[in-house]
ZAMI-703042 format. One line per 5 residues: number of its first residue (from 1); their letters; for each residue x, y, z of N, C-alpha, C, O. Coordinates in Angstrom, 2 decimals, padded with zeros to 5 digits. Layout:
<rs>
NUM = a = X:Y:Z:X:Y:Z:X:Y:Z:X:Y:Z ~ ...;
</rs>
This chain:
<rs>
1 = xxxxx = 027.30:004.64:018.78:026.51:005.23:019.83:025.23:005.79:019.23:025.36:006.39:018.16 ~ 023.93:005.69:019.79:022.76:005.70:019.33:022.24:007.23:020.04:022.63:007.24:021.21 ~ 021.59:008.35:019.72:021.44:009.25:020.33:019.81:009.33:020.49:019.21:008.61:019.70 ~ 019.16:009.96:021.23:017.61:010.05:020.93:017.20:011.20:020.54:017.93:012.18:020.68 ~ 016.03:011.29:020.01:015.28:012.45:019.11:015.37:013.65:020.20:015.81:014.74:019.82;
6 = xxxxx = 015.09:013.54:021.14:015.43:014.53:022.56:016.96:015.29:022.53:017.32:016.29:023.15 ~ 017.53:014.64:021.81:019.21:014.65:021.98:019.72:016.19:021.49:020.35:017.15:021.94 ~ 019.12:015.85:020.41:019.44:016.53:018.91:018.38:018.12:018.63:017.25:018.52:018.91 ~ 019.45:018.52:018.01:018.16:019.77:017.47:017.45:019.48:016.57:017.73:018.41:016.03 ~ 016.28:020.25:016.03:015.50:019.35:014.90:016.20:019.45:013.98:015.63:018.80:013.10;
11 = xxxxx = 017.41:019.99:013.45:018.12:019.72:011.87:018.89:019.16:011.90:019.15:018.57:010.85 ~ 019.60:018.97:012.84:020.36:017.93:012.72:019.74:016.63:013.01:020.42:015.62:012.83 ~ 018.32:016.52:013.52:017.70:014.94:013.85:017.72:014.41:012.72:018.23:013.34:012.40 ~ 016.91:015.48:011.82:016.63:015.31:009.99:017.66:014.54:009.45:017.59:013.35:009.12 ~ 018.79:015.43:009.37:020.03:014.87:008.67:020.22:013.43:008.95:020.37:012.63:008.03;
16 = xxxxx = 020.22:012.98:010.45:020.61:011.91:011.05:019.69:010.77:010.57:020.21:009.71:010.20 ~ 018.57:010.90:010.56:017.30:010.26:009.93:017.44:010.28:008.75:016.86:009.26:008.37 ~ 017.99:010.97:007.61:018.25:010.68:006.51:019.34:010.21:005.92:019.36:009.77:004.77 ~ 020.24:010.27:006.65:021.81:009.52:006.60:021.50:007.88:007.15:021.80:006.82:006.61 ~ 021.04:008.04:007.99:020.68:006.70:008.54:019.64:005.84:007.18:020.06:004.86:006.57;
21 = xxxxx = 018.29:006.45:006.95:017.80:005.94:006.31:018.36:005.57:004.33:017.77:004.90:003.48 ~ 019.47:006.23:004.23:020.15:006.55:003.22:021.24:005.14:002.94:021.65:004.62:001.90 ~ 021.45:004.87:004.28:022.79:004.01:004.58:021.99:002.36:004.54:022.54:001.26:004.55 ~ 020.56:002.67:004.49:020.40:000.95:004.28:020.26:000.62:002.92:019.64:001.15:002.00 ~ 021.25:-000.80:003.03:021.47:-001.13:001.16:020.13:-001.22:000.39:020.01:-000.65:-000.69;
26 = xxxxx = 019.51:-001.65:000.74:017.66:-002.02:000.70:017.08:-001.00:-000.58:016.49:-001.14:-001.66 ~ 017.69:000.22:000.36:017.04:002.04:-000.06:017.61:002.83:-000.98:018.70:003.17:-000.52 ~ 017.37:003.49:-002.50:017.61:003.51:-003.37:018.20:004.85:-002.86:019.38:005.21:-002.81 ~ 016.73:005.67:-002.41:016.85:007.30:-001.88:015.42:007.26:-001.16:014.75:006.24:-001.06 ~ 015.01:008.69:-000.59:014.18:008.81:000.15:013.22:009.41:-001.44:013.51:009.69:-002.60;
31 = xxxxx = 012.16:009.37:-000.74:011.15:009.66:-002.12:010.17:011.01:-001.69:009.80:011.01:-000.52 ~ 009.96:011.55:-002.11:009.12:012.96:-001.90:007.29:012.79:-001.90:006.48:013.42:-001.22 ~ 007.04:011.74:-002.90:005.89:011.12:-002.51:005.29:011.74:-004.53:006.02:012.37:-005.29 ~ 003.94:011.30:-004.81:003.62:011.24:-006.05:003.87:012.81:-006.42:004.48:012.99:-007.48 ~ 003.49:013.97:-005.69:003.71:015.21:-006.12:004.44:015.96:-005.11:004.37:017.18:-004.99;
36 = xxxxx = 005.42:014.85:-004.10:006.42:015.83:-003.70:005.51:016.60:-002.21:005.85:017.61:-001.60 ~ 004.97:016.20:-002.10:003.74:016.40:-000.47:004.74:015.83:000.69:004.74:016.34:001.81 ~ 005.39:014.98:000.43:005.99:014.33:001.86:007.28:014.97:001.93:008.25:014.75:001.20 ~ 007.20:015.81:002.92:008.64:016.52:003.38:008.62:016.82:004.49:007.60:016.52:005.11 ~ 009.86:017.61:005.28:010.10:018.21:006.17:010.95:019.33:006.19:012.12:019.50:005.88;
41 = xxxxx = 010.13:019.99:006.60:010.97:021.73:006.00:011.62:022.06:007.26:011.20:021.95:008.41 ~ 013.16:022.62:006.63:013.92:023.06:007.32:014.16:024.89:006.80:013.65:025.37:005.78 ~ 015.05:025.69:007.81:015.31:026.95:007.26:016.27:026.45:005.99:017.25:025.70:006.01 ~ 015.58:027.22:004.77:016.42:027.29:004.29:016.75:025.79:003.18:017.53:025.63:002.24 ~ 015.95:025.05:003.71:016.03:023.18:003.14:014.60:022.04:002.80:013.72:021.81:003.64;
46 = xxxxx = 014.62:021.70:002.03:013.64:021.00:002.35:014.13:019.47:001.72:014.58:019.28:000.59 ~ 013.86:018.30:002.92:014.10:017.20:003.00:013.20:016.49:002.50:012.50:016.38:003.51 ~ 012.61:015.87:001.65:011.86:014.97:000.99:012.23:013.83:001.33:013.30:013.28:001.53 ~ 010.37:013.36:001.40:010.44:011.84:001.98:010.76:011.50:003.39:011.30:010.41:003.58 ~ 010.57:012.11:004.19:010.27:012.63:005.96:009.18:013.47:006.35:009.20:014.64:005.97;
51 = xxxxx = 007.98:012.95:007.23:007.50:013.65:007.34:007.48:012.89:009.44:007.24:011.81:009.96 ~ 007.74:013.80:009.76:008.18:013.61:011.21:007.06:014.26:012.53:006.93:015.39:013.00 ~ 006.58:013.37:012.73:005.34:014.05:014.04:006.03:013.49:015.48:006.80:012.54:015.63 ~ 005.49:014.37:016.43:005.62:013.93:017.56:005.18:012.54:018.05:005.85:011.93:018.87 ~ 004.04:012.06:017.53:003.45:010.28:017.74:004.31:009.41:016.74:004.73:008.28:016.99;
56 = xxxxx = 004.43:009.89:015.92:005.05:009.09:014.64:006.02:009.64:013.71:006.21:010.85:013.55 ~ 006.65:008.68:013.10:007.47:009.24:011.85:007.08:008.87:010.88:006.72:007.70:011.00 ~ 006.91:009.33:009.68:007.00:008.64:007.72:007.78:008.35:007.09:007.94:009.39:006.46 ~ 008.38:007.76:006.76:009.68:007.55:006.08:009.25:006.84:004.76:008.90:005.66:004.83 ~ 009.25:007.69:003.17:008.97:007.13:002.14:010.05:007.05:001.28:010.92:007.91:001.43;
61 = xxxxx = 010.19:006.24:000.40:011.39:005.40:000.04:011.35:004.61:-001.28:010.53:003.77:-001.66 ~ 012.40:005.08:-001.85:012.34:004.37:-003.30:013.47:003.18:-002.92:014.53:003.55:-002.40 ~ 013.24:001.73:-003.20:013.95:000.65:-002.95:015.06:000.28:-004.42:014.99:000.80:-005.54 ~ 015.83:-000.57:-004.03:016.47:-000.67:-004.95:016.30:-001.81:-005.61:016.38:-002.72:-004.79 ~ 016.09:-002.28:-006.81:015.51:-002.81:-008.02:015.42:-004.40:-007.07:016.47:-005.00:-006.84;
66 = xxxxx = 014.12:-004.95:-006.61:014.40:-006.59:-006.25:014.59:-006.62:-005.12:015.05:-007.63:-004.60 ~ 014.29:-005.50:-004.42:014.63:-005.37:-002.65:013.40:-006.17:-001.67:012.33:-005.56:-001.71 ~ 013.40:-007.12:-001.02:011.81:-006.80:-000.66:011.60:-006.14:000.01:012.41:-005.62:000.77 ~ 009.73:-005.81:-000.08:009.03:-004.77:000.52:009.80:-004.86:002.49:010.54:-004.19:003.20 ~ 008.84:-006.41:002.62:008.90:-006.26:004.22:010.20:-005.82:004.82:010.36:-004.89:005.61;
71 = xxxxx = 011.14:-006.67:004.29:012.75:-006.64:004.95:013.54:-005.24:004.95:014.48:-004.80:005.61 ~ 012.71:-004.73:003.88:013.74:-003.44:003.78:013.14:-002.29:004.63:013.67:-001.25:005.02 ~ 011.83:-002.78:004.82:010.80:-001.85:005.59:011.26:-002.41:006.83:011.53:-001.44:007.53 ~ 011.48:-003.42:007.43:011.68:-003.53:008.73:013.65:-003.39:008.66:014.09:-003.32:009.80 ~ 014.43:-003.36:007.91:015.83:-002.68:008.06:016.14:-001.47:007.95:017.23:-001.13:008.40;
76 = xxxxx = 015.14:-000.36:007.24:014.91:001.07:008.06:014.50:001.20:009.58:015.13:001.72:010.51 ~ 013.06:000.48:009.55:013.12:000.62:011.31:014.13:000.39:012.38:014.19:001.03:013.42 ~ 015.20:-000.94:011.91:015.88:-001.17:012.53:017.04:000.28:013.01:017.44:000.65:014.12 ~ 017.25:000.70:011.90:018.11:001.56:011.17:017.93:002.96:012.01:018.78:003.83:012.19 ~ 016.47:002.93:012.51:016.14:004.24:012.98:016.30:004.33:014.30:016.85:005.33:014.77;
81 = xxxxx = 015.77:003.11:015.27:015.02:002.63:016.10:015.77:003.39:017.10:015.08:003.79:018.04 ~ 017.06:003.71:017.13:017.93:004.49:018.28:017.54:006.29:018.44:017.71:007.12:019.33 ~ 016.90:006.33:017.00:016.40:007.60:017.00:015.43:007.98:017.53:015.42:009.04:018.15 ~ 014.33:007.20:017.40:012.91:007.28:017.53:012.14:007.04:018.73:010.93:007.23:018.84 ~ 013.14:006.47:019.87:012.38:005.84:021.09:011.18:005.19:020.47:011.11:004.57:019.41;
86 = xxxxx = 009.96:005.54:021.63:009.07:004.49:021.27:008.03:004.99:020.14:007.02:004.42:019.71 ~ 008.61:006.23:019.80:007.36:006.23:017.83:007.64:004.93:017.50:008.59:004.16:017.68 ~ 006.15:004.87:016.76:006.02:004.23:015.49:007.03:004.80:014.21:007.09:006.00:013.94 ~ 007.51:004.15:013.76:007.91:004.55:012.22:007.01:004.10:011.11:006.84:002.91:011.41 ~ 006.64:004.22:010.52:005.50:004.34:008.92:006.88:004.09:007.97:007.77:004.93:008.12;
91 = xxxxx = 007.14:002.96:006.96:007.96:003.02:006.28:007.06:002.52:004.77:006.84:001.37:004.39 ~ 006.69:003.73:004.14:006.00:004.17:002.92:006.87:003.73:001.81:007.95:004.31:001.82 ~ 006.73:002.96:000.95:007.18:002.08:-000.59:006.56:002.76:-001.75:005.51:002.42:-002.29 ~ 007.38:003.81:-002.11:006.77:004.41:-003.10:007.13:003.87:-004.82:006.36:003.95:-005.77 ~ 008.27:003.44:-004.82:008.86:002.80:-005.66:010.16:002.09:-006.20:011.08:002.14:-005.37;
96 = xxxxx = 010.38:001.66:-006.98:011.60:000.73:-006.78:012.58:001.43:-008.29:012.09:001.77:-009.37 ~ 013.88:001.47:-007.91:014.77:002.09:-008.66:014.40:001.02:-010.04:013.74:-000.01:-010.07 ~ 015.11:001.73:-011.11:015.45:001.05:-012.69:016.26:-000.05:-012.05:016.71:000.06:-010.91 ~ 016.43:-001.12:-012.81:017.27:-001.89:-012.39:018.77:-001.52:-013.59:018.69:-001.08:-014.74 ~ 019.68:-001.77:-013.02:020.64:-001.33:-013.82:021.10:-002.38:-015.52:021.42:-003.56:-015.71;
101 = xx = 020.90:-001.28:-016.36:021.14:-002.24:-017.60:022.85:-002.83:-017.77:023.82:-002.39:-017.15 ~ 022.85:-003.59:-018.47:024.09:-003.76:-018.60:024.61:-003.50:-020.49:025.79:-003.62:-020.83;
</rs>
């Protein structure tokens, strides 16, 4: 069941938006941005790598080693899309995980 941004209080939207965006294989983690500028402050919390407006959302994102850009950028949107009604989502590629050594 898909809820809308209307639904929810704003901390728990957060959470939901970051669990969601967390849960696509694509997405390494959410990324804070080069000095940590992209957030969304909660009491008490601050969520990196969300920055959430009423017209739009940001969603920046470290991918996981070999992911592509477009697909993983359009399988967050997908990912969100129950959240967001008709925002835009912004899905920001800040960088791509180590790839794992063996």
């Amino acid at each position: 069941m898909t809820t809308s941004a209307e639904a929810l209080p704003h901390g728990e939207l957060v959470a939901a938006i970051a669990d969601a965006v967390r849960a696509v294989p694509e997405v390494d983690d959410l990324h804070g941005g080069a000095l940590g500028e992209v957030a969304t402050l909660l009491p008490g919390e601050r969520i990196p790598g969300l920055r959430l407006r009423d017209d739009a959302w940001e969603v920046h994102v470290t991918l996981v080693w070999g992911a592509s850009v477009a697909s993983s950028a359009a399988s967050v949107r997908r990912a969100l899309a129950g959240l967001a009604g008709e925002r835009p989502i912004h899905v920001v590629v800040e960088d791509f995980a180590r790839p794992a050594t063996s």
